[in-house]
C-alpha positions as CSV (number, residue, x, y, z in Angstrom):
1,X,232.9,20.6,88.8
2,X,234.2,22.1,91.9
3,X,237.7,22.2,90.6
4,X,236.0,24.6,87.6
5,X,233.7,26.4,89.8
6,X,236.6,27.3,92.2
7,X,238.8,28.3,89.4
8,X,236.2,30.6,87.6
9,X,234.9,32.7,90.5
10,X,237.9,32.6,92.8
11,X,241.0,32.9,90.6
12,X,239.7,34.7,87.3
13,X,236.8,36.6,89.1
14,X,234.4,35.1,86.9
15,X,236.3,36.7,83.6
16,X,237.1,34.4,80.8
17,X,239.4,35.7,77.6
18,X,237.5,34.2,74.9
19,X,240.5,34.7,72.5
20,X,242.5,32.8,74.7
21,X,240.2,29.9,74.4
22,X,240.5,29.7,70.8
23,X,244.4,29.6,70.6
24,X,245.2,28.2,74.1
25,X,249.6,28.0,73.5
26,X,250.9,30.9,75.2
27,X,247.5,31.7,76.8
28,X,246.4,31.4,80.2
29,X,245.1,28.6,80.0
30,X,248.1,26.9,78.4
31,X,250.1,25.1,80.9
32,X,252.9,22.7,80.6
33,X,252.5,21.2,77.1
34,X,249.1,21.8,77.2
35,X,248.6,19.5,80.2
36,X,247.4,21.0,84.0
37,X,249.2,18.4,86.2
38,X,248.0,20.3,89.5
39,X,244.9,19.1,88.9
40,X,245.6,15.8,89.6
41,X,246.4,15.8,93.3
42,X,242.4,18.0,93.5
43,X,241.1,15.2,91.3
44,X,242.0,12.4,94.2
45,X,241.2,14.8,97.1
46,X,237.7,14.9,95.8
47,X,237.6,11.6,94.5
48,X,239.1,9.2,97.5
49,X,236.1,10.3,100.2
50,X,233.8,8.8,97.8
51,X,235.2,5.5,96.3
52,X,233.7,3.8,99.7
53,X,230.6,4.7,99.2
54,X,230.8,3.3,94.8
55,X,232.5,0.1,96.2
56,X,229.7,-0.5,98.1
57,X,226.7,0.4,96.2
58,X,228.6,-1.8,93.2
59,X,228.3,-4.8,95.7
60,X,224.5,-4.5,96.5
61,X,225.8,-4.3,100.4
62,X,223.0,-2.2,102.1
63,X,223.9,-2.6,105.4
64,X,226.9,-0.4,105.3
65,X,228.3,2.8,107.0
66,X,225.4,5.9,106.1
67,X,228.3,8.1,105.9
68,X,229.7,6.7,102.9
69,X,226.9,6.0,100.6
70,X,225.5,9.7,101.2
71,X,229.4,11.2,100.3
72,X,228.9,8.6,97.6
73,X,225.7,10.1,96.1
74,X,227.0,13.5,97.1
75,X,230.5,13.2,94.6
76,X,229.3,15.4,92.3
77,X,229.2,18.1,93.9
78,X,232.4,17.1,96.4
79,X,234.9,16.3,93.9
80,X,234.2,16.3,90.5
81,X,236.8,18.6,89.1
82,X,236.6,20.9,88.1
83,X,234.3,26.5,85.8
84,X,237.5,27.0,83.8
């Protein structure tokens, strides 16, 4: 979500070419072979801060650090890429 949301009002200034959406090869959306390999490197960035926080709440332990169960409830908003 934040990956899209940065992408939409930062880099296209919140303009999307619908015509590019229905014949993405050779658009700009269209990156190598169809595939956006920068996005993995934001994917773990948003997702490593919160896998503490999952591994935790997966085991029932309730006595753990407060700072990773609230990025843990908070990964929605943190890291899930990704407005395009």
């Amino acid at each position: 979500m934040g990956v899209m949301c940065a992408d939409y009002y930062l880099i296209r200034h919140q303009k999307i070419k619908l015509t590019h959406l229905y014949h993405p090869e050779g658009s700009s959306y269209w990156f190598w072979h169809g595939i956006n390999w920068r996005v993995l490197p934001a994917w773990i960035a948003g997702w490593a801060p919160t896998i503490g926080g999952l591994i935790l709440s997966v085991q029932k332990v309730t006595d753990g650090p407060g700072p990773l169960y609230q990025l843990y409830y908070m990964a929605f908003f943190l890291g899930q890429p990704t407005c395009s």
